[in-house]
Every structure is written in structure tokens, then in C-alpha cells.
N, C-alpha and C positions, 0 to 999 in steps of 0.2 A: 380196165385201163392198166398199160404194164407200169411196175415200179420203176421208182429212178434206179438208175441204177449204184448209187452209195446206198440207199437203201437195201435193194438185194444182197449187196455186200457185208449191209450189218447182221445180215438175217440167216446168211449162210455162214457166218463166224457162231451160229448157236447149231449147225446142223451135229458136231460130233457131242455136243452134250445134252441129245433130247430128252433121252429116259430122266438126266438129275432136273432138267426145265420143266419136263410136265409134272415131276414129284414136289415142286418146287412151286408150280402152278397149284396142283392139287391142294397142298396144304393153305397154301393164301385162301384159295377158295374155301378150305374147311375155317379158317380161323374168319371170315367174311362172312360164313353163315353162322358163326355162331356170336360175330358183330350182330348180325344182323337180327339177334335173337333178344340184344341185351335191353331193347328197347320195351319188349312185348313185358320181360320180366320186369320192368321198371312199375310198367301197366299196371302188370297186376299184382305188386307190393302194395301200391296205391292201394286200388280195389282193396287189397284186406283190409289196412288199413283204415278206410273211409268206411268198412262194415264192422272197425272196433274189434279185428280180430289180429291174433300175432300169426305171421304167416311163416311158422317155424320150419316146417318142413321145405315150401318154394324156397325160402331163404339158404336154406342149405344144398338144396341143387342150382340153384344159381351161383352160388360159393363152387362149388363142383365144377360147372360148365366156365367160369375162370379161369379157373385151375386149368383147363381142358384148352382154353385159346392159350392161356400163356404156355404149357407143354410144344400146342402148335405153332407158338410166335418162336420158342427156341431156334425147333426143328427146322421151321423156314430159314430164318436168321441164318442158320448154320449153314444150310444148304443153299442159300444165293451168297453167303459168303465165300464158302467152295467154289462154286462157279466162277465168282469173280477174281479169285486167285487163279484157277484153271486156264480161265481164260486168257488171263493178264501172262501165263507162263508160256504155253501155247502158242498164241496169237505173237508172242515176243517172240518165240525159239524160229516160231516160222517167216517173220522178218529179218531176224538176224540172219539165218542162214542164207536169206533171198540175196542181203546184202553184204554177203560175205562171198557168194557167186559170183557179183556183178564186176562187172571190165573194173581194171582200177581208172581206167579212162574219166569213166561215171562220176568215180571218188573225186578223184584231179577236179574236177570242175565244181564241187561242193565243199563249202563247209562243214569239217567236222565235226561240229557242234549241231549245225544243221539235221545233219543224219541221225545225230544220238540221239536228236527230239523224237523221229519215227520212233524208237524202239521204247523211250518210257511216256512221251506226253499223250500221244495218237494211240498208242495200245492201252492206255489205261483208260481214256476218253471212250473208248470202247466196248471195252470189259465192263466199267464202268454203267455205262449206259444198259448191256445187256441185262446187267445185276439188279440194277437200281431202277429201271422204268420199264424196260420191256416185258419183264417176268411180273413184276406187279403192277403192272398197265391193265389183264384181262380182270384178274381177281377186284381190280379196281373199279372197271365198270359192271362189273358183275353187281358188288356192294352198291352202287348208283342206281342199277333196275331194281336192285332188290327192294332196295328201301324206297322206290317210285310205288314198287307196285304194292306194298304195304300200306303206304300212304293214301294209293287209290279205294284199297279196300274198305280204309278204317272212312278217308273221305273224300269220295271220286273227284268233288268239282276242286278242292284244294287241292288235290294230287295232279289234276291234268293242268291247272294253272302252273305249277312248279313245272313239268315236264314241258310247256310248251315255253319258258321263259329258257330253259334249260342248254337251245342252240343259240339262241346268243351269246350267251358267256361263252359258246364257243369258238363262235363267227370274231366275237369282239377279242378275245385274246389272240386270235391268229391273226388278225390285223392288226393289233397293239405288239405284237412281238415281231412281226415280220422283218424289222432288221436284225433282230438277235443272229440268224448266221452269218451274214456278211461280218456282222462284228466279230464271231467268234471265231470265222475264218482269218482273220486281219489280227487278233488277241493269239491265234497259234502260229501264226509265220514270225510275227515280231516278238513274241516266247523263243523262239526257234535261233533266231537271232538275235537275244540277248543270252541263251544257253550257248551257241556257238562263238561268243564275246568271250566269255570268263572259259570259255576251254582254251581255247587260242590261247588268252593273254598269260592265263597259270602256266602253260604249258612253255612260253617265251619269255618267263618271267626275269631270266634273270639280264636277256636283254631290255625287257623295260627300267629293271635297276641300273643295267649299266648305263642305260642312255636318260637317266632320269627321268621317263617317260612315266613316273605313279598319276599325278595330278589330272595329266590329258585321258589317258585310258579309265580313270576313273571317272572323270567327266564324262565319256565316251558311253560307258557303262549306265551311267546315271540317266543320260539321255536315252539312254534304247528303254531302259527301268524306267523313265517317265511315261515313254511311248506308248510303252504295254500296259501303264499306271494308267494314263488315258481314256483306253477300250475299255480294261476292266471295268473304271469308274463307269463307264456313258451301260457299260452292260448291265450291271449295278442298277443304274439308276433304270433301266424299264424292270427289271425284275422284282425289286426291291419294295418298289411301291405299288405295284400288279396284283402282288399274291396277295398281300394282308388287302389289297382294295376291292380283290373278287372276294373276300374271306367275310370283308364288311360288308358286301351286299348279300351274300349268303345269309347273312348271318341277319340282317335287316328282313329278307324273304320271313327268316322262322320265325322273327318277332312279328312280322304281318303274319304270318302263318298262326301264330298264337292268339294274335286281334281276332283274326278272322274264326279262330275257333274257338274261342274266349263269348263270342258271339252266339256261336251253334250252342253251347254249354248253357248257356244262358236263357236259348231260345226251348232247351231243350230237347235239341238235336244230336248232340255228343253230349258225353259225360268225361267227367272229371281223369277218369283213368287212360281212357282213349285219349282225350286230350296231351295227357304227359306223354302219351306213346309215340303220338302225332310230332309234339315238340322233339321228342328223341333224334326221330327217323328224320325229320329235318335238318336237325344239329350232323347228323350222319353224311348227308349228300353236301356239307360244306368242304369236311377237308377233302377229298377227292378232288371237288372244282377249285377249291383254292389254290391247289401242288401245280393247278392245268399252266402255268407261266413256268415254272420250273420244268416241267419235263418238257416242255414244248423248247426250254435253252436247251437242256443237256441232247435231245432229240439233233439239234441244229448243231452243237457241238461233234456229236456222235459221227453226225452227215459229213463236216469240214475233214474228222480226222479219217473217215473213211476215204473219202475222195484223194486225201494224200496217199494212205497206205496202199490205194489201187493203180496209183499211177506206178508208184515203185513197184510195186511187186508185179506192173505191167511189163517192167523194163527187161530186156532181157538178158541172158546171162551169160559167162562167156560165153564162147563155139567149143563144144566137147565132143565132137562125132566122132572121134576117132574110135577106132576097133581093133592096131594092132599094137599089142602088149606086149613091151619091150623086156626080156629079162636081163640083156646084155648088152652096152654101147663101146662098140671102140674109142666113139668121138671123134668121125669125121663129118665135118660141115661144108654145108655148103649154101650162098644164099646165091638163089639165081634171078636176075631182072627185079630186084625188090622198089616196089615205091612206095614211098611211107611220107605220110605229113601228118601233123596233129589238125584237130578240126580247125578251121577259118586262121590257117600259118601258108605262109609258104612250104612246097616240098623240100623236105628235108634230105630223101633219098632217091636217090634219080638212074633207072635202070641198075641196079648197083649189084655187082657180083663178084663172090672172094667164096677161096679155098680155104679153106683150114683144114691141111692134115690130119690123121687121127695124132696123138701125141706131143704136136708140135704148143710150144705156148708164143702167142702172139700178142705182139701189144699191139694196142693201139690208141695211136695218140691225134691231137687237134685240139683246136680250138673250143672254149667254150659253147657250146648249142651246136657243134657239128654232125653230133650224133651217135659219138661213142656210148652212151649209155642205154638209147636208143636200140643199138644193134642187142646189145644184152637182152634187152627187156623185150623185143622182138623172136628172140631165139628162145627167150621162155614162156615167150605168149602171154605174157602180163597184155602186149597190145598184139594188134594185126598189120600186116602190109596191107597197101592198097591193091598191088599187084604184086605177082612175083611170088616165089616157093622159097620155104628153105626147107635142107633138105640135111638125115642127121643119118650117118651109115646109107645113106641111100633113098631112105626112109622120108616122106614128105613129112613136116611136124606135122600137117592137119588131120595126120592118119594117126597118128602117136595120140591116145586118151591124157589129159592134162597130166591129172597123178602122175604115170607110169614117166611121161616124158620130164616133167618138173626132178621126179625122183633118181632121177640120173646125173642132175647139175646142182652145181653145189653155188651159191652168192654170197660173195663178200660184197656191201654196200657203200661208200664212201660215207653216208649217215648210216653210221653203225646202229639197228634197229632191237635193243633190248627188253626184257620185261622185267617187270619190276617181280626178280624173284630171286633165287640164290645162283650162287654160278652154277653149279652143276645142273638146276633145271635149264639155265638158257642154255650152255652146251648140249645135255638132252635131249634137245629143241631136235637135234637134226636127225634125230632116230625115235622111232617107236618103243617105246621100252626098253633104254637100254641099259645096260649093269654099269654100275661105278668103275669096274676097272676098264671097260670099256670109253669113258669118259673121260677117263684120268691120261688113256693112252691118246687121245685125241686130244687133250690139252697138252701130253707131252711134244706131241704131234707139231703143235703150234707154237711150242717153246713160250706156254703159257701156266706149266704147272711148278715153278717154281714161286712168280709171282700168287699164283693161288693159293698156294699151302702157306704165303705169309700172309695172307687177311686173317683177321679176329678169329673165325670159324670156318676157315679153308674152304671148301665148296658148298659150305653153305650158307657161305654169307650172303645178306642179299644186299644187293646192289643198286637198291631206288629205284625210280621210274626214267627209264631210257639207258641206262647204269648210271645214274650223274656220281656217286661214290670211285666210280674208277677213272681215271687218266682217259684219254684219248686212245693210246699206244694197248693199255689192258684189253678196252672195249674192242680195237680190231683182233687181235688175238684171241679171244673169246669167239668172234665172231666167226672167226678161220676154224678154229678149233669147230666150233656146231658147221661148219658147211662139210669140212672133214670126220667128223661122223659120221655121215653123207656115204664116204666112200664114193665120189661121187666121178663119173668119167671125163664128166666135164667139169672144170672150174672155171669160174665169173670172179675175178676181182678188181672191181671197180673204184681205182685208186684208194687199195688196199694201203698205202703208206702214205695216207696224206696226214693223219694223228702220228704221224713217227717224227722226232727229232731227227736231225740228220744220222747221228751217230746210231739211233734206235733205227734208223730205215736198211744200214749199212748192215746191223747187226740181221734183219729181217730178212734181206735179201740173201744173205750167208745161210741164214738157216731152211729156206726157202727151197733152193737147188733140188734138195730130195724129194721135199712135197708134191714137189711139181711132174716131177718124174711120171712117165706112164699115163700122164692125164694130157687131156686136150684142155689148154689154159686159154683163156680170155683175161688179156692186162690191160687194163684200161686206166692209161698214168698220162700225169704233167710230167712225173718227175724223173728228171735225165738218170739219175741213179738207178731209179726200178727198170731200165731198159736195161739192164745187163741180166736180167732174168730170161730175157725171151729170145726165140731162136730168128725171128722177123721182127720187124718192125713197121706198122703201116699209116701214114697221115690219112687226116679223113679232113676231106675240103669240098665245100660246092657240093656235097651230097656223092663224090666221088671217092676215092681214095688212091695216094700213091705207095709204092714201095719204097721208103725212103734210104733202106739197107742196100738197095741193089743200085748195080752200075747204070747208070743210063736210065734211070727210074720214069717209068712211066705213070698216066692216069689212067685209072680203072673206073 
């Protein structure tokens, strides 16, 4: 019968570390048999003992073969510790990058918080599970026959009584537990979504101060926190009283198990040493069957986080086909018949087609949702037309490889997009390794290096997360500065002067003129001021657009 398929999936996340899984098996299985040994020496301490002799010599390789399981209890420890760091590093790198391929379309329609759950709660659930049950899953039934068939030797009909009681505790925990996935599926999406709660909110925080929103968002919080308080509890409670309830009828078996051979002893059938041997190997086959409610959760845990992490890594990634490598753009554009809509919107861009020169900077302006920013994010393949080409020196973008074509245009973003690092790493941002003086001359660039060298530690202050330490007006000029690093043929600035005071926009646009020079500019402004930058001007209406500089302006 074929596996489910989350299953195969958990099974092929152990394919790159078989050699450290079977050294890791091995050992369990070495430290299992020499479990399995500790019983026999108990026997026959006894034995000496009952013949009034000191049994100084077994005593001291017993002591020895201790020594020899805990050596192998290290070894193992160590090595499914490894593993499950391995794993956990692994199994993360190759999510993150899967989700760092994906359309930001994908993004747009998830919470962030959402997402971040893939990469630490579903991959550790995982790793986890690999670490923790599956590797000592074989070693553990191995110690279960061993110590059956011990059992049988020392006393068949007592040994095949326990072995035949032995599928029920099976049959009966997998029907006693058989909601545990549902709930753990339901306990990781409402996880998921109270992690994607406290990102959001930190992250808007200081709109919830401003609008004195602490008390609702916290209530807010508190209820998703009950939610998930809910599952846990109801998961809880089958686990909780499962395992010590399988542990207590185990544990009831050995003590009929010892009636019954308390009987034989008596009758003369067993003796005294065998008997304790007997008691042992029984005490042996309880924790195994006791843990069977625990692993059978984390099993079901393993299955919920696999089934997510296969749907994403199902999803597929941008469109990369392209094959030809650009090493030089003049920067002329052109989009021909484009039609673009976001999913379940009306069409946003309707037959739509516009020149741009190579060198020319054009603005373009409209109404909120018409679609200026759209056209950006279309020309650099963040999304796709429905139909329609654009086309760059002549060159279709879907033939231009992301890199090469991205590496050619430089975005300024009206939500100025920082790290929380110093300045000089986010201007670096826009080049591979590049030298300070090189950074300095791209902040000069941007008429940003005079405010830099007066913070605390000039470029290398850092600047919080998003820059919240700088101004508005800092953070686009930083931003200009890393797209100008770039050297880039094209430039994107998408109302680059909306953090500008009037008097600072006036001052931008002054400084501006030269920048622009030689490049094919995209202006994407409200603001009547920043239209003195560009050599056209273009409205975008109804998914069209008119020339509003020219005589007798028509719709396109």
C-alpha cells in the first residue's frame, strides 16, 4: 500500500543524512542490546547471591557494560542532536529560499506572520519529529521483541500472553488518539495566526499608540491566545492521561506477570532468579508502550506541518526563462497591448501601450489605484501582464533572466524600504561589495552625505528597523543613494518626494537635474512640483493614459 503522501515527504527530508541516521540507529540499537542485557545480570546477581556467594567479578563487568551504554547513550544524544539542528538549518534554508522566489503576488495575499510560522514552527515540527521518534522508533521496537522473546524463553506461556495482549494497546491508542491531528492541524494555523497578530501589531505600533488602540489589540491577541489555549488544553488532555494510563496497565501486566510467576516459583517451575529476570524484561516492554500516545501526537504533528510545507514549496516561482544576458541598456521601453488586473479586481490596464525613449524621464501621474505603480512593478516583473509584451532596447523582458534585467533598474519606493543596519550597509544594499568611497560618492550623489557625516557615527550608525531614527526626507535620500549605486539605466521613482517638506522637495528637485541625466527615468508623483523634473508628462485614467503636455492631448 503507497504512503500518504506528507508522509513520503517526511521520509525524504532524512534522504541527505542517511549515513549520520543509520550511525544513529546503530548506536540505539547497540545501547538496546545491552538494555537488553541488564535484566539477565540482575538474574544472576541474585543467583549468587541466593548461593551465599559475593559475585565480585560479574559485578564489576556489569559496572563496565554501564559504562559502555552510557558511552553509547552520549554518542547517540550527540548524534540525533546534530541531526536535528541539521535538519532544522537545512529544511529552513531550503524554505526560505523557496519563499523568497515566490511572486510577491503570493506575499500580497498572506500574512506575514503567517509565513514566518513555515520557516520556525513547521520546520522544527519536523526536524523534530525526525530526531525524536523516527530514528528511535526501530531501536525501540527492536528493545520490544527483544525483551518478548526473552520472556518466551525464560517462560513461553507468560511471554506469548503479553505478546498476544500486545496489539491492543495498539489498536486501542490509535483509536483513542485519532483526533490528535485534526487538533494539531487547527493548534498550528491558529499558532500561525496569533504569530502573524504580534508581527503586524509591533510592526504598526506606533499607530496603535497613536490611535489608542493598546486595550482592543490586546484583547485581540488575548482571544487568538485563548484560541490556541483551547486546542492545546483539549490536546493535553488525550495525551496527558493516555500515557501514564497505558504505563499503568503495563505496569498491572508485570505485577500479574509476577503473580503468575510467583505461582511457577512456588510450584517449582521457575526459580527465584529467573523470576526477577522475568520481572525486569517486563518493567522493559512498559516504557516503549507507554511513549506509544506521544509519538503517535508528534507523528500527527509532523503529518499537519508537512502537508503545509508541501503545498508552499508546491507553489511555483517566479517565470525565469529568460536566456538573454544583458550587459548594456540604453533604456528604451516599450509596453505593447498590456492587460493587467490583480486576481478577482476589475482590469486595471486595458490594451495599453506607451513609449519611453531611451533618456527621456517621464512622469507619471493619476489618480489613486490607476496604476502608476503597477506599470513599475510590471517593468520589473515583481508581477505579470495578462497579455501584452514589454519590451526594453527591443528586447522582450520575458527573454531578459530576472537578475540581469532587475540589475539594470534602480527603485526608489514611496514606503522607503530599510534594514535595520547602519547607513552605509543600506546604501551598499545596491551593489555587491562595494568600497566606502564608492558609497560615500553615491550618497554625495544623492545630496545625502552631508546629513550622514552629522549622525553620532556617520555611516555607521544604525538606523532601527525600517530607519525609524531618520526623518522621512533622510530615508528617501538613502534610498536614492542605494538605487544609484546601481548605476542603473533605468530609474523608478515612485513618488520619490512625498517625505519632502515643500521647501526640502524644491531643494530635491534642484539637485536632481544631473542625476537624471542619461538615464531613462520613471516619475511617478501627485506632486505638481516634481513635474518640473520630467521632459513629458502622462495621466493614467480608465486603464489608459493621456498626454497631458501636448496640444490637443489624446487617450492612449
Amino acid at each position: 500500500m503507497a504512503l500518504p503522501s506528507d508522509l513520503k515527504f517526511l521520509l525524504q527530508q532524512t534522504r541527505p543524512y542517511r549515513l549520520k541516521l543509520w550511525f544513529a540507529v546503530i548506536l540505539l540499537i547497540l545501547e538496546s542490546a545491552v538494555l537488553l542485557a541488564m535484566p539477565w545480570f540482575a538474574g544472576e546477581v541474585v543467583r549468587a547471591l541466593l548461593a551465599k556467594s559475593i559475585p565480585g567479578q560479574l559485578l564489576l563487568f556489569w559496572l563496565l557494560v554501564m559504562g559502555l551504554q552510557a558511552v553509547i547513550n552520549m554518542a547517540s544524544s550527540f548524534t540525533m542532536g546534530s541531526i536535528h539542528q541539521r535538519v532544522t538549518a537545512d529544511l529552513g534554508l531550503r524554505v526560505y529560499e523557496h519563499l523568497q522566489a515566490l511572486p510577491l503576488a503570493w506575499h500580497q495575499q498572506r500574512k506575514r506572520g503567517e509565513v514566518l510560522a513555515f520557516l520556525h514552527s513547521d520546520v522544527w515540527y519536523i526536524s523534530q519529529f525526525i530526531s525524536s521518534v523516527l530514528i528511535p522508533l526501530l531501536p525501540m521496537l527492536l528493545s520490544c521483541v527483544g525483551a518478548l522473546i526473552l520472556l518466551c524463553r525464560i517462560e513461553p506461556i507468560l511471554g506469548l500472553i503479553i505478546a498476544a495482549v500486545m496489539p491492543f494497546f495498539f489498536i486501542a491508542v490509535k483509536w483513542i488518539t485519532r483526533s490528535l491531528r485534526p487538533l494539531a492541524n487547527s493548534a498550528s494555523e491558529e499558532e500561525a495566526r496569533r504569530y502573524g497578530i504580534s508581527e503586524q501589531n509591533l510592526s504598526v505600533l506606533p499607530v496603535i499608540k497613536a490611535f489608542t488602540r493598546e486595550e482592543e489589540e490586546t484583547s485581540r491577541y488575548r482571544k487568538q491566545t485563548e484560541k490556541l489555549l483551547a486546542l492545546e488544553i483539549r490536546q493535553l488532555r488525550i495525551t496527558a492521561w493516555l500515557t501514564p494510563g497505558i504505563r499503568w496497565l503495563m505496569a498491572a501486566c508485570v505485577i500479574g506477570l509476577l503473580w503468575l510467576g510467583a505461582r511457577q516459583v512456588a510450584g517449582g517451575n521457575l526459580t527465584a532468579p529467573e523470576l526477577m529476570t522475568l520481572m525486569l524484561y517486563g518493567l522493559l516492554l512498559t516504557n516503549p508502550l507507554s511513549q506509544l500516545a506521544d509519538i503517535y501526537g508528534r507523528l500527527q504533528m509532523a503529518r499537519g506541518s508537512a502537508a503545509r510545507l508541501m503545498n508552499v514549496l508546491g507553489e511555483h516561482p517566479e517565470s525565469d526563462t529568460g536566456i538573454r544576458e544583458i550587459s548594456k541598456l540604453h533604456g528604451d521601453i516599450r509596453f505593447e497591448n498590456i492587460d493587467f488586473s490583480y486576481p478577482d479586481r476589475p482590469a486595471l490596464l486595458k490594451k495599453f501601450t506607451l513609449h519611453i525613449p531611451a533618456g527621456q524621464t517621464l512622469a507619471i501621474t493619476g489618480v489613486n489605484g490607476a496604476g502608476k505603480s503597477s506599470l513599475a512593478h510590471l517593468l520589473l516583473r515583481f508581477m505579470e501582464a495578462n497579455e501584452g509584451d514589454i519590451l526594453i532596447d527591443g528586447i522582450n523582458a520575458r527573454d531578459i533572466p530576472l537578475k540581469s534585467l532587475r540589475s539594470h533598474i534602480g527603485l526608489v519606493s514611496q514606503h522607503v524600504l530599510l534594514f535595520n543596519a547602519s547607513v552605509g550597509f543600506n546604501i551598499g544594499y545596491g551593489q555587491v561589495a562595494p568600497t566606502q568611497s564608492q558609497i560615500e560618492s553615491a550618497a554625495r550623489a544623492a545630496h545625502a552625505h552631508d546629513f550622514i557625516s552629522a549622525l553620532p557615527n556617520g555611516y555607521d550608525t544604525v538606523i532601527g528597523d525600517e530607519g525609524v531614527r531618520l526623518s522621512g526626507g533622510q530615508k528617501q535620500r538613502i534610498a536614492l543613494a542605494r538605487a544609484l549605486l546601481k548605476d542603473p539605466s533605468i530609474l523608478i521613482l515612485d513618488e520619490a518626494t512625498a517625505m519632502f517638506d515643500p521647501e526640502g522637495e524644491r531643494s530635491f528637485i534642484a539637485e536632481c537635474h544631473d542625476l537624471l541625466r542619461s538615464r531613462t527615468v520613471l516619475l511617478i508623483t501627485h506632486r505638481p512640483a516634481s513635474l518640473a523634473l520630467a521632459d513629458r508628462v502622462i495621466k493614467l485614467e480608465a486603464g489608459h493614459w493621456v498626454d497631458v503636455q501636448a496640444t490637443g492631448s489624446t487617450t492612449h
